[in-house]
N, C-alpha and C positions, 0 to 999 in steps of 0.2 A: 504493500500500500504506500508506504514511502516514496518507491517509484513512482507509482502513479502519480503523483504529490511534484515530484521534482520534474519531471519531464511531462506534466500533460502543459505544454505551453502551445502557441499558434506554429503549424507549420506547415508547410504547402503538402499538398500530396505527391506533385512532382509525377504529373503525366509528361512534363517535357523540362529540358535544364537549358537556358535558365527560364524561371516563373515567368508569367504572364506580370505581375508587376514591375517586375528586374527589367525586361525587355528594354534595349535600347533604341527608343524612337527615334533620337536625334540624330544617328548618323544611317537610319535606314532610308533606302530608297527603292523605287517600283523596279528602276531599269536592272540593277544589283542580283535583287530577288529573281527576277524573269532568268537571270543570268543562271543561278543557282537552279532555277524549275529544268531547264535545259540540260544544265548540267547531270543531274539527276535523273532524268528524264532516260537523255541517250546511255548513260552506264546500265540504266537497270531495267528499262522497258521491256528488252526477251530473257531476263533472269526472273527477277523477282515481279514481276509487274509492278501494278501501282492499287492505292487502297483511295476509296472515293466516301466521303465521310458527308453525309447529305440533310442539313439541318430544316427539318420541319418542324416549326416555332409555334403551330396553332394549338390553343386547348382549349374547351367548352366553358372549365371551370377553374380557378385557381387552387390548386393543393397549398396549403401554408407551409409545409415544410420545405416547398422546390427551391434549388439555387441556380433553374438553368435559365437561360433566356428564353420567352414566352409572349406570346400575345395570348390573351383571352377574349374570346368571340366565337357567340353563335352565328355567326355570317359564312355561312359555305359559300359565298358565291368570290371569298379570297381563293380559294383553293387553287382553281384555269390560270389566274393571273400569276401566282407564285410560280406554277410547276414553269409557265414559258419564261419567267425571269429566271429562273434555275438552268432551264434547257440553252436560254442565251448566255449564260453565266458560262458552260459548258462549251458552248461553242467559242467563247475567248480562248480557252485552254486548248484545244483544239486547233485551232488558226496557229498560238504560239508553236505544238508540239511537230504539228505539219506531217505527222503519220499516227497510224492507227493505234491507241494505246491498249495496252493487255490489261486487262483489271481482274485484282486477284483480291479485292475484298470492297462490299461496298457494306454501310453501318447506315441504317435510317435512324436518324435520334429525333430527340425534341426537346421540348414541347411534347405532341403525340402527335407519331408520323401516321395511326389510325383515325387521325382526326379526317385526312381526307380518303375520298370514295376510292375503293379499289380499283374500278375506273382511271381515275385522275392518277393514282400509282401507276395504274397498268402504261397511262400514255408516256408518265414521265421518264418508267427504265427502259422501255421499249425503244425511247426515242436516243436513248444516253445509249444502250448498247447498237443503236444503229449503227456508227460510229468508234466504235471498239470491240475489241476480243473478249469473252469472259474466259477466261482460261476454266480448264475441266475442272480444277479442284479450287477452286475460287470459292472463298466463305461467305453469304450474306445474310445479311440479320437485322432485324428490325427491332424495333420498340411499340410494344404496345401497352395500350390501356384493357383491362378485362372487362370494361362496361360497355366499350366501341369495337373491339376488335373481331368481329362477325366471320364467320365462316369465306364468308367471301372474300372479304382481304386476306383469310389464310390460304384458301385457292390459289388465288388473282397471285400471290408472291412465292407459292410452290411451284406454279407453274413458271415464272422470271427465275428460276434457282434459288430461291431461298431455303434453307435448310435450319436457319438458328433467328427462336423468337426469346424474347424476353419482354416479360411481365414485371410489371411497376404494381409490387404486390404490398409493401413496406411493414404494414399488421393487420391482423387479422381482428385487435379488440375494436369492439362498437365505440367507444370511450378515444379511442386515441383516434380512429378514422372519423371520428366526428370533431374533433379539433383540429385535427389538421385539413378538413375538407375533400376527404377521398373514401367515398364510402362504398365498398364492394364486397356483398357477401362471398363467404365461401365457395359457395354453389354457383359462383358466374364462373369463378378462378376454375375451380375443377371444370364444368362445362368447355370453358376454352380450351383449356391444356388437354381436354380426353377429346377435342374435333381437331388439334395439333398430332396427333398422334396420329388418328385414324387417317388423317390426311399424308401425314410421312415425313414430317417434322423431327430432324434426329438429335436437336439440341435446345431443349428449353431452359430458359435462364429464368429463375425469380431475382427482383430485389429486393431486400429485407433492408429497413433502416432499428439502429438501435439507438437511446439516447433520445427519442421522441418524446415531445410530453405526455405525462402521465402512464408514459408506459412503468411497467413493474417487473420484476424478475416473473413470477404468475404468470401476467399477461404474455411476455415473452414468450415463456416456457410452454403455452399453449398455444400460440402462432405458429413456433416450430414444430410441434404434436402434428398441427394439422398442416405442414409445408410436407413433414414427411411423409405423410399419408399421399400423396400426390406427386410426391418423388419428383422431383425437376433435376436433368443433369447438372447443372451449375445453378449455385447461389453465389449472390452477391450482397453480402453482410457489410453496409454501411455505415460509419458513421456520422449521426445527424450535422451537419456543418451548422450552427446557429450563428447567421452571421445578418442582424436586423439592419445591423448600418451599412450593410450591401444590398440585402434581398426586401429591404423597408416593409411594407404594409402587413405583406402576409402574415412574417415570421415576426410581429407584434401582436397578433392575434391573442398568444401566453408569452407569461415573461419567463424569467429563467428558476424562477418559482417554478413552473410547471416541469421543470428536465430535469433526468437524473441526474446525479453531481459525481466528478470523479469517480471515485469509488465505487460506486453503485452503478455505475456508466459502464464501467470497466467489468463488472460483476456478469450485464448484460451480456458484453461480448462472451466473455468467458465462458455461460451457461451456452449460449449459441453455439460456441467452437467444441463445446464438449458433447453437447447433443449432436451434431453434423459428425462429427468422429465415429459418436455409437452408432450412427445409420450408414456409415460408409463411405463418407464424404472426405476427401486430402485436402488441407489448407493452401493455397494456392498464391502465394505472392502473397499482396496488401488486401483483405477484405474478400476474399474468394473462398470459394470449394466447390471441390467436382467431383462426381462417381471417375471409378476408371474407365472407364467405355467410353468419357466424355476427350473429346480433343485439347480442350484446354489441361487437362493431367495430362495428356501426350508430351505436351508440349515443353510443361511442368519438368513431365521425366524424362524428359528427351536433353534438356538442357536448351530447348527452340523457343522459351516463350517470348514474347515480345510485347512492348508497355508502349503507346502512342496517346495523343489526345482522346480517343474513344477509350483508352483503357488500354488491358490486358487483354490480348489476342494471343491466336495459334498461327499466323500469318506473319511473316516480317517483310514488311517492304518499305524502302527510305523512303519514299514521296506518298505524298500523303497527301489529295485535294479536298479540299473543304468549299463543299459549296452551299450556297443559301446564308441568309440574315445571320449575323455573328460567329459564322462557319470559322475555325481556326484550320490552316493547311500548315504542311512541313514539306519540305524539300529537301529533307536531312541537313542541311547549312544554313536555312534561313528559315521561319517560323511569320505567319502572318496572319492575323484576324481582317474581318470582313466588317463591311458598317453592321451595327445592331439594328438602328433602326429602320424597319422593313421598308418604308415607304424611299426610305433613299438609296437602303440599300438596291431595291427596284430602279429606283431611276438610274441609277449608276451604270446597272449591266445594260439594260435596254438601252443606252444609251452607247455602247459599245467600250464602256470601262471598266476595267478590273476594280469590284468594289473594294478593295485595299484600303483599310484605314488607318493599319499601326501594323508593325512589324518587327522583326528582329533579326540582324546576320550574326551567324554565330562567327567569333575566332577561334582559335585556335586553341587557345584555353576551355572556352566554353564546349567544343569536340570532346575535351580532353576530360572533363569531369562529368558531361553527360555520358560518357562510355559508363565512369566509374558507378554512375546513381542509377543508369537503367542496370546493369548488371547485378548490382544492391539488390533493388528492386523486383525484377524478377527471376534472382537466385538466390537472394541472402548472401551471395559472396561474390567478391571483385579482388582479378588478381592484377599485382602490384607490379612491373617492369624494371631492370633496373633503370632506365629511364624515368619511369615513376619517381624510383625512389632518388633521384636525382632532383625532383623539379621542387623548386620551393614550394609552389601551390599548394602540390601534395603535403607536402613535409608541415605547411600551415591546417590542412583537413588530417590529417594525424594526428598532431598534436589535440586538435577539438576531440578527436575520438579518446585520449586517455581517461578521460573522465569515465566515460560510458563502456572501457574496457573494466575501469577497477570495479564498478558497478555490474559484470559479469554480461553483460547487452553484448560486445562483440569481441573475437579473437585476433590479433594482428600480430602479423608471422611477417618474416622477409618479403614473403611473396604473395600475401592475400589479405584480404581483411575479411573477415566473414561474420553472419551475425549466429549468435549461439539461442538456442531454443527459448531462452528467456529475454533474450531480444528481442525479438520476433513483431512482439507488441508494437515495439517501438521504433519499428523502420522508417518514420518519417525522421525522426528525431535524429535518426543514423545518418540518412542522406543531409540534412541538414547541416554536417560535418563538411560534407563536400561543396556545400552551399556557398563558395567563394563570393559572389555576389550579393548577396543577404547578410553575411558577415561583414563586408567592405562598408556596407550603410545600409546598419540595421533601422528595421521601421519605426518611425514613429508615430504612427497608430496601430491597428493590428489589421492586419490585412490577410490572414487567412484564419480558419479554423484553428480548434485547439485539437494537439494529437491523438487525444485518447476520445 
């Protein structure tokens, strides 16, 4: 518990290094990046393809717990106008690449990408693969809601290659789906997940959040009862990010009165990891589990996985397009977000511009410690080069780790650093060591979540 105590402070989750606040806007430019998309592009197009990350922003209703970017609106008649600012959006990248691109991973997020008709899905990958390759073993996967997600959109996307769905399932007590504004019995969850099956769906993902208000160890303990009953290959065990002086209205709904505190937060996880165990489930990187039969353990025990802006995948591939309203892209050397705001982000591509708003070129440094923190990340260990052990950088992220060594969190040898099972918890905390840029000018306000 003391742990808990000393290290649950603010720290990024470190889907990419460096953060999204760290980012250097100042010396980024469009022509740079385009340079980098190219660059990337011609190295890995018939190796590894390319992963296409497609951000669909609509929802019917506000959840109070969400931190993603969203509009709320019953107005389906946004739906035609998005998908062809997407489809032109598409077509910029396209004119740049000037040949057929291979796609070997496309991720519908959101918002809820079931907000639009299967239909309006069906025109928009139809029109995006017109235009490119799906490679045979290409992963795609979608996000839905269990209140909208109808047979038909599971059709309509098994038949486009879709193979892996995930469910925004968070809890299952009445009590907490009613403060946070996402009410879905049991009986929708199961109904979907047994027309996912029937259909031929080989990877179902839940998301569980822990740390929500009013949840309770109880309450918990009987969410998972009934997750396990329903057996989904992957879960994704969250923790709640409460961050009101970023996600404002919602997440004012309850104060921090209503959340569990440290300790009890922690308690959460714990019973969650320990019941996922008893049923079968491998802890996977940061916030994961999966049956073995699932690909993400392949990946796991292969030593293949790979950490991008959408997460942990079984796919590796450096470029990474981000399209749609606040889309983040990677090109392995530069990182760029997209306008948020829909209506400009709209004028921008229809207008024939890459809606680019902020960006980031990595150097050579930033290469050099993203190796270190996705490796962390999705292996618990990172090995050390004599090079490594040459460069000050490093030699200044070592030193941060002795603390957290005599503390028993990780092992550091000549040639690895690795995190030990009692670490485990704490691998934000870990990368944070590597966090050269967060260190150089720590924040003064709090800008990400707290780690536990």
């Amino acid at each position: 518990m003391q742990l808990i105590r000393k290290y649950n402070t603010a720290a990024p989750r470190y889907t990419s290094y460096p953060t999204v606040p760290y980012w250097d806007e100042q010396t980024f430019d469009i022509d740079t990046w385009k340079q980098t998309l190219l660059q990337s592009f011609r190295a890995t197009n018939h190796t590894e393809g390319i992963s296409i990350y497609i951000h669909l922003p609509y929802c019917e209703q506000l959840c109070t717990y969400c931190g993603c970017n969203k509009h709320i609106t019953v107005n389906h008649g946004v739906e035609a106008p998005y998908i062809q600012s997407i489809l032109n959006e598409w077509e910029l990248y396209l004119q740049l690449f000037k040949e057929r691109p291979r796609i070997r991973e496309i991720h519908l997020g959101g918002g809820t990408p079931t907000f639009f008709s299967p239909q309006n899905l069906h025109n928009l990958l139809s029109r995006i693969y017109l235009h490119a390759d799906l490679l045979p073993d290409a992963t795609l996967s979608f996000e839905g809601h269990p209140n909208n997600t109808t047979k038909a959109h599971m059709l309509t996307l098994y038949n486009l290659g879709f193979r892996r769905m995930s469910l925004g399932i968070q809890d299952f007590d009445p009590r907490v789906q009613d403060i946070i504004n996402r009410i879905q019995p049991y009986e929708t969850v199961e109904e979907v997940t047994a027309i996912a099956r029937a259909i031929g769906y080989t990877s179902i993902n839940y998301d569980l959040v822990y740390g929500l208000p009013l949840q309770t160890m109880a309450s918990v303990g009987d969410t998972i009862n009934k997750v396990m009953q329903l057996r989904p290959d992957r879960i994704s065990f969250y923790s709640y990010a409460h961050v009101p002086w970023v996600k404002g209205v919602g997440q004012r709904r309850y104060s921090e009165a209503d959340l569990p505190k440290d300790e009890e937060k922690r308690a959460l996880y714990e019973l969650g990891k320990t019941l996922f165990a008893e049923n079968g489930y491998t802890e996977i990187g940061m916030d994961h589990f999966a049956l073995p039969h699932d690909s993400l353990y392949q990946a796991w025990n292969q030593g293949s996985l790979h950490r991008n802006f959408m997460g942990y995948t079984d796919q590796h591939t450096s470029l990474m397009i981000g399209l749609g309203a606040s889309s983040i892209g990677d090109s392995w050397y530069a990182y760029t977000q997209n306008e948020k705001r829909i209506a400009i982000w709209q004028q921008l591509v229809n207008s024939g511009q890459f809606p680019v708003v902020r960006g980031h070129i990595l150097d050579t440094e930033d290469l050099l410690l993203r190796r270190h923190i996705h490796a962390l990340m999705c292996s618990f260990k990172t090995s050390l080069s004599q090079a490594d052990r040459e460069n000050n950088v490093i030699a200044e992220c070592l030193q941060r780790l002795e603390e957290l060594e005599k503390d028993g969190l990780v092992h550091i040898t000549e040639d690895a650093v690795s995190v030990t099972v009692k670490g485990r918890p704490f691998i934000r905390n870990i990368c944070m060591a590597f966090d050269a840029r967060l260190w150089r000018k720590l924040p003064q306000s709090q800008l990400f979540s707290t780690a536990i």
